[in-house]
C-alpha positions as CSV (number, residue, x, y, z in Angstrom):
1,X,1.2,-2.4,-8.3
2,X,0.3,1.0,-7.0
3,X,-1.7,3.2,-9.5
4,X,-1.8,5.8,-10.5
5,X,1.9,7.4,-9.9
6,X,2.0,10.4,-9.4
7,X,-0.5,10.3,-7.1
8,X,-2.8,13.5,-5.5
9,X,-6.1,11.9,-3.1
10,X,-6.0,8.6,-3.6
11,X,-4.3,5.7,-5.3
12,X,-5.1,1.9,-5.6
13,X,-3.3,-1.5,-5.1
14,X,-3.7,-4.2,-7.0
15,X,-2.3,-7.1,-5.4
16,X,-1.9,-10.8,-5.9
17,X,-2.0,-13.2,-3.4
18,X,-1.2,-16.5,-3.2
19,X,-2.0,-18.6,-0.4
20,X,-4.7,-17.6,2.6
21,X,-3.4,-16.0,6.0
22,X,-2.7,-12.2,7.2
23,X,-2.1,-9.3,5.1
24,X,-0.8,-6.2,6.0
25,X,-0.4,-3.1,3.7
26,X,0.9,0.3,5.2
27,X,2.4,3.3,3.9
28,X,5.6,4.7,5.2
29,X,7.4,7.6,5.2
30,X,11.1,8.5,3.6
31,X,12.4,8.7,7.1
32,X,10.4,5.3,7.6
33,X,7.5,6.5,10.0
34,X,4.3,4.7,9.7
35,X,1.9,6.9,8.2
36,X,-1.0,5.0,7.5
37,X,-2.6,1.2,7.5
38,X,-4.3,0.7,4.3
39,X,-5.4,-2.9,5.2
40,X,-4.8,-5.5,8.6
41,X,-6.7,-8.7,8.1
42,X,-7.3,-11.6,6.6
43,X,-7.1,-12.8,2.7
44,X,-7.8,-15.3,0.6
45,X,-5.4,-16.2,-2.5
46,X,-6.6,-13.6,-5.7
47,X,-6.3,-10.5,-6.9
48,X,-7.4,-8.1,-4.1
49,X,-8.4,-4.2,-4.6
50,X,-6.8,-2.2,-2.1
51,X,-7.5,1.6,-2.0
52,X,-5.7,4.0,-0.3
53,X,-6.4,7.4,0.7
54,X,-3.3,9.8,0.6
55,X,-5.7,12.8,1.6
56,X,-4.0,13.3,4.9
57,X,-0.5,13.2,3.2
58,X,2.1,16.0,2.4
59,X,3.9,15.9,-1.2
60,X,6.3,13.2,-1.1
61,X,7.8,10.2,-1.5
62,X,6.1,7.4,0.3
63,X,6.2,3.7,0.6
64,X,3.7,0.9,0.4
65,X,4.3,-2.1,1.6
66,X,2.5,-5.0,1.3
67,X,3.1,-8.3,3.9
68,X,1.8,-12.1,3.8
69,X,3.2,-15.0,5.2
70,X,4.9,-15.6,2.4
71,X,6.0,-12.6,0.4
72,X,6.7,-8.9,0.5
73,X,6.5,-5.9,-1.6
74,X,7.5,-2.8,-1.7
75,X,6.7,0.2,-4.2
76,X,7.3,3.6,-4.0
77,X,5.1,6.4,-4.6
78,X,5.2,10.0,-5.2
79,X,2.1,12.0,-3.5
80,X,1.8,15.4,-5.2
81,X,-0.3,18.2,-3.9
């Protein structure tokens, strides 16, 4: 879950994760660009802290998606300026 939404400078993810391997959580776009990598690495099952910085973002909607092994997730949130 992405909080808080709205979001101006910078937002966090709180994530669950269930079984060790690669993560990857990146933000997207509405036209589905890439427009940042929030974390690319390993993890261990828990509840993991991600922050992300949306500094470098215009207003808009965005996407966050998370990637394991086994699961995916996807939330979107607003960046206001």
């Amino acid at each position: 879950m992405v909080t808080p939404t709205p979001a101006s400078d910078r937002a966090t993810l709180t994530m669950d994760v269930v079984e060790r391997g690669h993560t990857n959580v990146r933000i997207y776009d509405a036209a589905s660009r890439l427009v940042a990598v929030a974390h690319d690495g390993p993890t261990s099952p828990g509840r993991w802290i991600i922050p992300l910085d949306l500094t470098a973002l215009n207003s808009g909607a965005y996407f966050v998606v998370m990637t394991t092994a086994s699961e995916s997730f996807t939330q979107r949130v607003e960046v206001v300026r």
